[in-house]
PyMOL Python script that loads the backbone (N, CA, C, O; Angstrom):
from pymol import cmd

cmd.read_pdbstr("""\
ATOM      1  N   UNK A   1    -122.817 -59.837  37.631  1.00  0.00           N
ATOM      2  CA  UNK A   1    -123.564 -58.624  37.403  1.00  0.00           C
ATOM      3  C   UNK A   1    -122.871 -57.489  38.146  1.00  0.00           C
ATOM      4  O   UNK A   1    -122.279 -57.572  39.222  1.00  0.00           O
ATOM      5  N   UNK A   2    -123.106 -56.077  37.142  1.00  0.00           N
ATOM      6  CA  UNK A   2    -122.421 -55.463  37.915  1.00  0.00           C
ATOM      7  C   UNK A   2    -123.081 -54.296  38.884  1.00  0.00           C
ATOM      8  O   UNK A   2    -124.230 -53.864  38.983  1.00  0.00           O
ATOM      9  N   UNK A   3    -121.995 -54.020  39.471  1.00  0.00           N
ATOM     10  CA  UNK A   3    -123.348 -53.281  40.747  1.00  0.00           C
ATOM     11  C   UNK A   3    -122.862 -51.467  40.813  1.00  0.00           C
ATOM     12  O   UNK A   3    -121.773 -50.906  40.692  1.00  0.00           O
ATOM     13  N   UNK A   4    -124.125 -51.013  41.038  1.00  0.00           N
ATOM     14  CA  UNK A   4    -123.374 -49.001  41.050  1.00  0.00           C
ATOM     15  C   UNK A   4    -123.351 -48.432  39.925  1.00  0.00           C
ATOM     16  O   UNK A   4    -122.829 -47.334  40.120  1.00  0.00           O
ATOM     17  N   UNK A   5    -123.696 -48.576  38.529  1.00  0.00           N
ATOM     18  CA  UNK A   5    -123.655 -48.083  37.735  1.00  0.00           C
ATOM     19  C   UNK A   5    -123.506 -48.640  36.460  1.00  0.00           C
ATOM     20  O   UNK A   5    -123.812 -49.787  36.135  1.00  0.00           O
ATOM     21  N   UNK A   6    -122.851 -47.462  35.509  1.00  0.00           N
ATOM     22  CA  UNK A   6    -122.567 -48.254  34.479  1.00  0.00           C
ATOM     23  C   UNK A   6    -121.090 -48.587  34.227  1.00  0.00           C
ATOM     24  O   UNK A   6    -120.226 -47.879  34.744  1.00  0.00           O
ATOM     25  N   UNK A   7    -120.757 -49.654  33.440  1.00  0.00           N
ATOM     26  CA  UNK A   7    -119.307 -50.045  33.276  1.00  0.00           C
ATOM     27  C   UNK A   7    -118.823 -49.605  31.804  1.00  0.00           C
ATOM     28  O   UNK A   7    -119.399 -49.800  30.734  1.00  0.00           O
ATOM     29  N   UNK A   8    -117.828 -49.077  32.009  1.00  0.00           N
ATOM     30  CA  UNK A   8    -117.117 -48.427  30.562  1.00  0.00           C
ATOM     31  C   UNK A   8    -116.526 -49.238  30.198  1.00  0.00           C
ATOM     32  O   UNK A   8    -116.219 -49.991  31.122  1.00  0.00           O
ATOM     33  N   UNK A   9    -116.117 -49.569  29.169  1.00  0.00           N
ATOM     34  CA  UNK A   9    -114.866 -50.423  28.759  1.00  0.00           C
ATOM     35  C   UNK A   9    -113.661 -49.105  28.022  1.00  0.00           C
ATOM     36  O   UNK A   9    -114.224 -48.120  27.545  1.00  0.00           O
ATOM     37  N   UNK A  10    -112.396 -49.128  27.969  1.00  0.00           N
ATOM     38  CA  UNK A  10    -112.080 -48.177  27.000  1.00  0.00           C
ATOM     39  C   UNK A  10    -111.291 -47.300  27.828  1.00  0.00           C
ATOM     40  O   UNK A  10    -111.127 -47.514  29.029  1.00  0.00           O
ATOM     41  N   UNK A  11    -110.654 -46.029  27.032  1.00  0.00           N
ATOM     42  CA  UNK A  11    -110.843 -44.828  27.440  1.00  0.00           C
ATOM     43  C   UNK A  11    -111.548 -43.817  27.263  1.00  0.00           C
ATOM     44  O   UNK A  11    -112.710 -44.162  27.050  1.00  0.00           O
ATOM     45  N   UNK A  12    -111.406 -42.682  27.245  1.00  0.00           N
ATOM     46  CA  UNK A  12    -112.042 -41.590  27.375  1.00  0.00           C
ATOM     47  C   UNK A  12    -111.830 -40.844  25.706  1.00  0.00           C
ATOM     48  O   UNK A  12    -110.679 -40.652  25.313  1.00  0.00           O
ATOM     49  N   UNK A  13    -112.751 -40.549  25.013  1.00  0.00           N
ATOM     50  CA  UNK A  13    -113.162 -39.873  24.009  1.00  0.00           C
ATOM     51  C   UNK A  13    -112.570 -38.617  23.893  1.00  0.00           C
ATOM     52  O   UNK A  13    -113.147 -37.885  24.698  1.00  0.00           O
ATOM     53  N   UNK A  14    -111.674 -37.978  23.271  1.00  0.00           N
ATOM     54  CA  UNK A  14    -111.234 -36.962  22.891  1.00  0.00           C
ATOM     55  C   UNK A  14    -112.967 -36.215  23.010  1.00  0.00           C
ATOM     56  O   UNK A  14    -112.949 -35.947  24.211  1.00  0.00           O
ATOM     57  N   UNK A  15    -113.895 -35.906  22.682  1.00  0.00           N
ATOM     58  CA  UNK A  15    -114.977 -35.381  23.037  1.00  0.00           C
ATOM     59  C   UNK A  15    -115.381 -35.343  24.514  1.00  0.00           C
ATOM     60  O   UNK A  15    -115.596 -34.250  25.039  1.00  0.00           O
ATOM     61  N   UNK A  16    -115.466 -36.191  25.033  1.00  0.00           N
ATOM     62  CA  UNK A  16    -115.582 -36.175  26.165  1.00  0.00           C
ATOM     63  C   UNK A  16    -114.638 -35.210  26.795  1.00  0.00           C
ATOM     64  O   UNK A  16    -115.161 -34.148  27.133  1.00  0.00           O
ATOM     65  N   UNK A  17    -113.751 -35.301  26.959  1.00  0.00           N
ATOM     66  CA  UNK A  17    -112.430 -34.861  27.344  1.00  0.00           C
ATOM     67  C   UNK A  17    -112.740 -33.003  27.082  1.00  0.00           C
ATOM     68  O   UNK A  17    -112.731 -32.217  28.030  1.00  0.00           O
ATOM     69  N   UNK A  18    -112.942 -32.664  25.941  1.00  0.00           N
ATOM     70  CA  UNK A  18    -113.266 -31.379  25.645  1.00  0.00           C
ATOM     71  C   UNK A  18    -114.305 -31.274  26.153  1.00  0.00           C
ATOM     72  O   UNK A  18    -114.429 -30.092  26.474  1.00  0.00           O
ATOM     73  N   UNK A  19    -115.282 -31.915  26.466  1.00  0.00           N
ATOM     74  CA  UNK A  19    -116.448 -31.353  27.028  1.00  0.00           C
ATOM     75  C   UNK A  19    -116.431 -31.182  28.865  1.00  0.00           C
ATOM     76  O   UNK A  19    -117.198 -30.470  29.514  1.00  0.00           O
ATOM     77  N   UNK A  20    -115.617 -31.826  29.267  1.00  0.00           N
ATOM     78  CA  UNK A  20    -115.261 -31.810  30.961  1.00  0.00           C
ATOM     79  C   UNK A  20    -114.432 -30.319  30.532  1.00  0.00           C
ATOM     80  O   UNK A  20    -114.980 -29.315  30.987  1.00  0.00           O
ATOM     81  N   UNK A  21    -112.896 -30.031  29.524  1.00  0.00           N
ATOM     82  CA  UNK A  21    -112.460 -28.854  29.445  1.00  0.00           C
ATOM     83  C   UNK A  21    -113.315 -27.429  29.468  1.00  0.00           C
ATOM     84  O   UNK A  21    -112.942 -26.405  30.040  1.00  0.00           O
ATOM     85  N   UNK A  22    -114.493 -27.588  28.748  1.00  0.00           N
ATOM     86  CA  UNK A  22    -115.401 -26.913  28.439  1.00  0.00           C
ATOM     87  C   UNK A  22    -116.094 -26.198  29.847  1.00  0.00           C
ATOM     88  O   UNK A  22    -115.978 -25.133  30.454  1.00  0.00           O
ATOM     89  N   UNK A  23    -117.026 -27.690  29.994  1.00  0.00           N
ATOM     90  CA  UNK A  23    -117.528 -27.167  31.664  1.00  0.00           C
ATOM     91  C   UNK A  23    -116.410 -26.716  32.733  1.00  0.00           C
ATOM     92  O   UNK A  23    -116.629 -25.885  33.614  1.00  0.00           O
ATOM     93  N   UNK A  24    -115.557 -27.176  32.594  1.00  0.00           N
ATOM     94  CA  UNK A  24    -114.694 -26.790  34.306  1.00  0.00           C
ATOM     95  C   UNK A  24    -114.151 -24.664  33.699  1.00  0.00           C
ATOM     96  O   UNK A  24    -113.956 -23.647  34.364  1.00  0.00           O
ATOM     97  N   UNK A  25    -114.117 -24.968  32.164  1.00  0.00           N
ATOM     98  CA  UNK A  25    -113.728 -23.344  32.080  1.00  0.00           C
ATOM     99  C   UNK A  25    -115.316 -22.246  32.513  1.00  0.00           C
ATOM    100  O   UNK A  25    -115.404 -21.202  33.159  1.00  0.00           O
ATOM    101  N   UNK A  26    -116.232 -22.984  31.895  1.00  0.00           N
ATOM    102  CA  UNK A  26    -117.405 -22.209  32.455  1.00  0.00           C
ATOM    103  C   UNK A  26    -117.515 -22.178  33.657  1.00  0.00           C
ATOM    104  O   UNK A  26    -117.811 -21.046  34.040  1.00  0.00           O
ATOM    105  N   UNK A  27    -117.366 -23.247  34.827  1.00  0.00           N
ATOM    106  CA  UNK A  27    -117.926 -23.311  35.889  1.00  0.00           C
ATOM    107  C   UNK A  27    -116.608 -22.037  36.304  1.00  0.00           C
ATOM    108  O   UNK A  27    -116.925 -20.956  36.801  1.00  0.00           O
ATOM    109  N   UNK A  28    -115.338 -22.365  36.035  1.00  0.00           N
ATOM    110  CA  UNK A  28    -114.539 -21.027  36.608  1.00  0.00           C
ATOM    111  C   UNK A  28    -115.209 -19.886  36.407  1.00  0.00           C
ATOM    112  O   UNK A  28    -115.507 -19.118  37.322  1.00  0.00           O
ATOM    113  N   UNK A  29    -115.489 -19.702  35.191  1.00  0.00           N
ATOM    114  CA  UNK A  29    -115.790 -18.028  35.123  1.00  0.00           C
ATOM    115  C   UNK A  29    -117.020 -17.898  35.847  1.00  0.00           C
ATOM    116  O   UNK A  29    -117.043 -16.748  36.287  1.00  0.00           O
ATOM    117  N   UNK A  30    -118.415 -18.739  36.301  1.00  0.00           N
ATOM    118  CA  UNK A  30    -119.281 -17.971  36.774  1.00  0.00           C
ATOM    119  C   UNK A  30    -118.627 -17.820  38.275  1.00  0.00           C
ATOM    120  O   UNK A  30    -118.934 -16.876  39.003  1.00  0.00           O
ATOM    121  N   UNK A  31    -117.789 -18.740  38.629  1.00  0.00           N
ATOM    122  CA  UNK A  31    -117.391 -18.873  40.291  1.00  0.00           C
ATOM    123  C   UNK A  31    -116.383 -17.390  40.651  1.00  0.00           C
ATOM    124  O   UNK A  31    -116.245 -16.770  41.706  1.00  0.00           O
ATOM    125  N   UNK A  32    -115.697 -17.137  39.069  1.00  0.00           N
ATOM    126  CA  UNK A  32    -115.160 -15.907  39.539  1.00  0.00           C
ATOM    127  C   UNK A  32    -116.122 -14.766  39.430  1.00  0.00           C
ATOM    128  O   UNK A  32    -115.967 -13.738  40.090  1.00  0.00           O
ATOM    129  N   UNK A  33    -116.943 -14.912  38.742  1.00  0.00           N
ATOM    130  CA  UNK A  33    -117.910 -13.525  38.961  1.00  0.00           C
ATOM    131  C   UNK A  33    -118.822 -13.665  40.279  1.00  0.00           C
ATOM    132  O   UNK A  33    -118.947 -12.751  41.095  1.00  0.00           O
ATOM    133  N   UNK A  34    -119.513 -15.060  40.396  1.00  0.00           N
ATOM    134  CA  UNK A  34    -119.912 -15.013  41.993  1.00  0.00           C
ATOM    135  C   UNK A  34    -118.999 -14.431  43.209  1.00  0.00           C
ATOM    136  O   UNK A  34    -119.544 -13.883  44.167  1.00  0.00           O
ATOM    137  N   UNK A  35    -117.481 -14.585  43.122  1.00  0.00           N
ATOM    138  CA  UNK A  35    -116.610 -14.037  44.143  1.00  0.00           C
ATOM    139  C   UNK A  35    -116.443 -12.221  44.149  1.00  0.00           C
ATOM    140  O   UNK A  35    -116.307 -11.456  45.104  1.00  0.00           O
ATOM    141  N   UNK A  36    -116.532 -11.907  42.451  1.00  0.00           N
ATOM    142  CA  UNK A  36    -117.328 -10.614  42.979  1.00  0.00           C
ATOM    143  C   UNK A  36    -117.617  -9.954  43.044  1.00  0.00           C
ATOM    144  O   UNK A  36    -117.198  -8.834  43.332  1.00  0.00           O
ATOM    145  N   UNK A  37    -119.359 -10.773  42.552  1.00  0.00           N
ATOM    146  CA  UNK A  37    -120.203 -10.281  43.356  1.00  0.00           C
ATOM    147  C   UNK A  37    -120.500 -10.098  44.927  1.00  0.00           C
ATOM    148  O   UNK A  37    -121.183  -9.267  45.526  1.00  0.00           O
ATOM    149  N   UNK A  38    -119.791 -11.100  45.331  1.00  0.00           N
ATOM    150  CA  UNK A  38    -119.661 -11.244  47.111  1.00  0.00           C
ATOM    151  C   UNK A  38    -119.018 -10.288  47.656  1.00  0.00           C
ATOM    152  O   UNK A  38    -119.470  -9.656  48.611  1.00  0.00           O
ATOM    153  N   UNK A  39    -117.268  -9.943  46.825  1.00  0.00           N
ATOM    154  CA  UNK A  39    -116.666  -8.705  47.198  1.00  0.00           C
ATOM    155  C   UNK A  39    -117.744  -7.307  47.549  1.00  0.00           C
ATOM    156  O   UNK A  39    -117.911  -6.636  48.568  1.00  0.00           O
ATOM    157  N   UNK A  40    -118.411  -7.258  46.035  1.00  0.00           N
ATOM    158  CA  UNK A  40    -118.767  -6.131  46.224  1.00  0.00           C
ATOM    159  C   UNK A  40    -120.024  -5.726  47.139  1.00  0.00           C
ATOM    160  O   UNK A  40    -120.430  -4.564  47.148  1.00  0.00           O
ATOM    161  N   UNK A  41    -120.599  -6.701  47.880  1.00  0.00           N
ATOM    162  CA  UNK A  41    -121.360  -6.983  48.769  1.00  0.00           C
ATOM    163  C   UNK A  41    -120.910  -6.581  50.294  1.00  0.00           C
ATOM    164  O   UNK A  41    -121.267  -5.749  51.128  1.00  0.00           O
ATOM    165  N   UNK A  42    -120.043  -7.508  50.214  1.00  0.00           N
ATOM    166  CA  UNK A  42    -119.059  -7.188  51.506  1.00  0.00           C
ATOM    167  C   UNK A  42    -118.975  -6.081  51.760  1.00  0.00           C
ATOM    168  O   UNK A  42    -119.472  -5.672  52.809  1.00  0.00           O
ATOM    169  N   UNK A  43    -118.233  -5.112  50.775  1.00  0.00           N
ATOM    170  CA  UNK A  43    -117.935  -3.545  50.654  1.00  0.00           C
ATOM    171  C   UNK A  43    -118.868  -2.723  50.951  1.00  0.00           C
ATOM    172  O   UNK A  43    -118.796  -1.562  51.354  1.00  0.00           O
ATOM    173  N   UNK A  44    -119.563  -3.241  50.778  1.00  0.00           N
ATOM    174  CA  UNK A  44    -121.234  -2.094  50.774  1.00  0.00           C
ATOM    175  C   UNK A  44    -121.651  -2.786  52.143  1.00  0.00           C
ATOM    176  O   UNK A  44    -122.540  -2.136  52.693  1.00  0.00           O
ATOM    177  N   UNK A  45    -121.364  -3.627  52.668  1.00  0.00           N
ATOM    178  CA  UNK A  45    -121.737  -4.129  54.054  1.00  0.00           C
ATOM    179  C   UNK A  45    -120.784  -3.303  54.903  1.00  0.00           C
ATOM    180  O   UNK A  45    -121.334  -2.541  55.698  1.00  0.00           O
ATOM    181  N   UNK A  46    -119.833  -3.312  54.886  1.00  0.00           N
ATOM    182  CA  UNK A  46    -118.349  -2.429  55.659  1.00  0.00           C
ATOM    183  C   UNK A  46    -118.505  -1.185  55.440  1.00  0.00           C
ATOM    184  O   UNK A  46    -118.034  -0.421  56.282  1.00  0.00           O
ATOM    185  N   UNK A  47    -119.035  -0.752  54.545  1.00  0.00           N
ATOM    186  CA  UNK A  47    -119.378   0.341  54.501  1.00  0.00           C
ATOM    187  C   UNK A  47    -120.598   0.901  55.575  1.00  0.00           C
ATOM    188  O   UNK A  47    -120.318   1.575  56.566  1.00  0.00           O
ATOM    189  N   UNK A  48    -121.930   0.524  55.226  1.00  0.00           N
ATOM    190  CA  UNK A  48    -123.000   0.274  56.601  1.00  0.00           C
ATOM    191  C   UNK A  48    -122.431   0.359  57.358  1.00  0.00           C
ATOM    192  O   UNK A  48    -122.295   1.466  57.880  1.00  0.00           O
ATOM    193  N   UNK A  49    -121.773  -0.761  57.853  1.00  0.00           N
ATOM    194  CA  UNK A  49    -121.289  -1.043  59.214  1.00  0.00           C
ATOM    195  C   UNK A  49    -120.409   0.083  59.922  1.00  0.00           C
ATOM    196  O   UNK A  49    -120.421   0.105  61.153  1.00  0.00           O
ATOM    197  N   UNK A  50    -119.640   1.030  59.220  1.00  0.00           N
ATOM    198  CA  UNK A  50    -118.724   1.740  59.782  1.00  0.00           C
ATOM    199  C   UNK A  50    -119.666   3.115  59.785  1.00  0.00           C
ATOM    200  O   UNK A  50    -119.186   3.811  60.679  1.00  0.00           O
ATOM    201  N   UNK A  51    -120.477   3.621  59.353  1.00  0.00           N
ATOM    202  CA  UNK A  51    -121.736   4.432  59.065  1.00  0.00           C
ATOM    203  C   UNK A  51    -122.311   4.440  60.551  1.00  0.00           C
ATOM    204  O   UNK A  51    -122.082   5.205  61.487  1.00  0.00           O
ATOM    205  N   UNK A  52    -123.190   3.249  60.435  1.00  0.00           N
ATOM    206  CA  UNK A  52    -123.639   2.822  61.590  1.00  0.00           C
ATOM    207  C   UNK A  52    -122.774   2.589  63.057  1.00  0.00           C
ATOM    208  O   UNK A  52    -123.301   2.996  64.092  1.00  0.00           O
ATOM    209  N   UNK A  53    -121.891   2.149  63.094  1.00  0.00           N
ATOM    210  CA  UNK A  53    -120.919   2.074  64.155  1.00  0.00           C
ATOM    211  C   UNK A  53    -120.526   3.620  65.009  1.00  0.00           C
ATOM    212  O   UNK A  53    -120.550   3.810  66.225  1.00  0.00           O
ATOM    213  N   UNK A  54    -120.133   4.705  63.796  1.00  0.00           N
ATOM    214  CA  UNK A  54    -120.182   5.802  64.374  1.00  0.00           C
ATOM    215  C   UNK A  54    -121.187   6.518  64.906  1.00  0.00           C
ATOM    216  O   UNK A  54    -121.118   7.597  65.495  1.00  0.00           O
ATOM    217  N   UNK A  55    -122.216   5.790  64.642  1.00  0.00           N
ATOM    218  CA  UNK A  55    -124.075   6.812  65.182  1.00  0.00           C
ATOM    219  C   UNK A  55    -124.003   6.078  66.256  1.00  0.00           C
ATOM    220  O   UNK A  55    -124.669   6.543  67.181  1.00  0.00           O
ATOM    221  N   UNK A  56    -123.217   4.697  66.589  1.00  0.00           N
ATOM    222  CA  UNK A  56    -124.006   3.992  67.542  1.00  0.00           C
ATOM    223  C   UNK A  56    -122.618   4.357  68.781  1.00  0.00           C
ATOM    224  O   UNK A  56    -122.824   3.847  69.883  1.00  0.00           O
ATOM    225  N   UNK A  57    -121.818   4.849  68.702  1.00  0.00           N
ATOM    226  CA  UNK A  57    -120.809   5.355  69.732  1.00  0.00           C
ATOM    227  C   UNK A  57    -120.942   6.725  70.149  1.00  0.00           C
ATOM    228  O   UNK A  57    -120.657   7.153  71.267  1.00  0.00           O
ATOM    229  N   UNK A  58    -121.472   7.499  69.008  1.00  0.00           N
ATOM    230  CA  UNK A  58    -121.998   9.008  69.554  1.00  0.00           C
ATOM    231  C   UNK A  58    -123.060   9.134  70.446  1.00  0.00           C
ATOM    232  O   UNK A  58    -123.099   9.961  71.357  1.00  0.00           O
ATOM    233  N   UNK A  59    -124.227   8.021  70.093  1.00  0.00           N
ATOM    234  CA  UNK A  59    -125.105   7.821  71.036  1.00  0.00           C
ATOM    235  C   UNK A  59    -125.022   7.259  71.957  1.00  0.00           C
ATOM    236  O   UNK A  59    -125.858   7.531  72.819  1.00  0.00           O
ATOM    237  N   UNK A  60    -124.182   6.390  72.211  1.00  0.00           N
ATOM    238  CA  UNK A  60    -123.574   5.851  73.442  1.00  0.00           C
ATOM    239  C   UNK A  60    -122.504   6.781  74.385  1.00  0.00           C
ATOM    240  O   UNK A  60    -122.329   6.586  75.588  1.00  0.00           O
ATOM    241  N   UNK A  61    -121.913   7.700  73.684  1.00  0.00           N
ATOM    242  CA  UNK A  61    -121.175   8.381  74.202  1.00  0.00           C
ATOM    243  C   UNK A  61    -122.344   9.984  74.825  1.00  0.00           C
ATOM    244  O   UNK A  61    -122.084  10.275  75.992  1.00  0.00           O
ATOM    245  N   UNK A  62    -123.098  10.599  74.383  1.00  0.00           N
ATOM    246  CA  UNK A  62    -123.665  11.160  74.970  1.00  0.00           C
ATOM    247  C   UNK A  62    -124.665  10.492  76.291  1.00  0.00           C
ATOM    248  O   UNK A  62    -124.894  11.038  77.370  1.00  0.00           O
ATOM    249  N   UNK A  63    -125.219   8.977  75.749  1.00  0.00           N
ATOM    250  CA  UNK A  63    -126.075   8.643  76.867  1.00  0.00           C
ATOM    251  C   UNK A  63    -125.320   8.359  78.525  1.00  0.00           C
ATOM    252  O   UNK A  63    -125.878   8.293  79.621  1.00  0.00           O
ATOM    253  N   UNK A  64    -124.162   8.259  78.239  1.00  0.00           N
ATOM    254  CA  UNK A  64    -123.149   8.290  79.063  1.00  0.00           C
ATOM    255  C   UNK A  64    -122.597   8.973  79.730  1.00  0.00           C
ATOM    256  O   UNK A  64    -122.299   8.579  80.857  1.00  0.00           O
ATOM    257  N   UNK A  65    -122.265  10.194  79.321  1.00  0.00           N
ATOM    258  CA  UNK A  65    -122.076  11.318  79.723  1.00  0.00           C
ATOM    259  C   UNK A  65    -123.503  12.185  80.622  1.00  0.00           C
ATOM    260  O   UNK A  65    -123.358  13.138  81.387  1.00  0.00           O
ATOM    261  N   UNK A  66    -124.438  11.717  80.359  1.00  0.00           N
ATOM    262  CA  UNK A  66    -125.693  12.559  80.695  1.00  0.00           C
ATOM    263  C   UNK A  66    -125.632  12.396  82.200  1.00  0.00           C
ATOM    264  O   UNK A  66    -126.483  12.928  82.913  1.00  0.00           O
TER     265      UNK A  66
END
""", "prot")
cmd.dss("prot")
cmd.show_as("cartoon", "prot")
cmd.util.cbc("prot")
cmd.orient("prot")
């Protein structure tokens, strides 16, 4: 008996085969639009951040000076 699953006999189905081609091209394209979307996330984060960075040295720089 066999153990873990199921047992194939054979090879692999020209269908099959196109259908793994299929998914791995979809799964690329959403993974490249998830990357970016992340870019453009980032950007708008670095952006904030350098916004904010300069309010937070002016105010540090006057509380300093006082």
């Amino acid at each position: 008996m066999s153990e873990g699953g199921q047992v194939r006999k054979g090879g692999s189905s020209q269908d099959e085969v196109d259908e793994v081609e299929q998914t791995t091209t979809e799964t690329d394209e959403t993974a490249k639009d998830l990357l970016d979307d992340v870019d453009e996330l980032l950007d708008e984060i670095d952006d904030v951040l350098e916004e904010n960075a300069e309010e937070f040295v002016r105010g540090y720089v006057q509380k300093g000076g006082q």
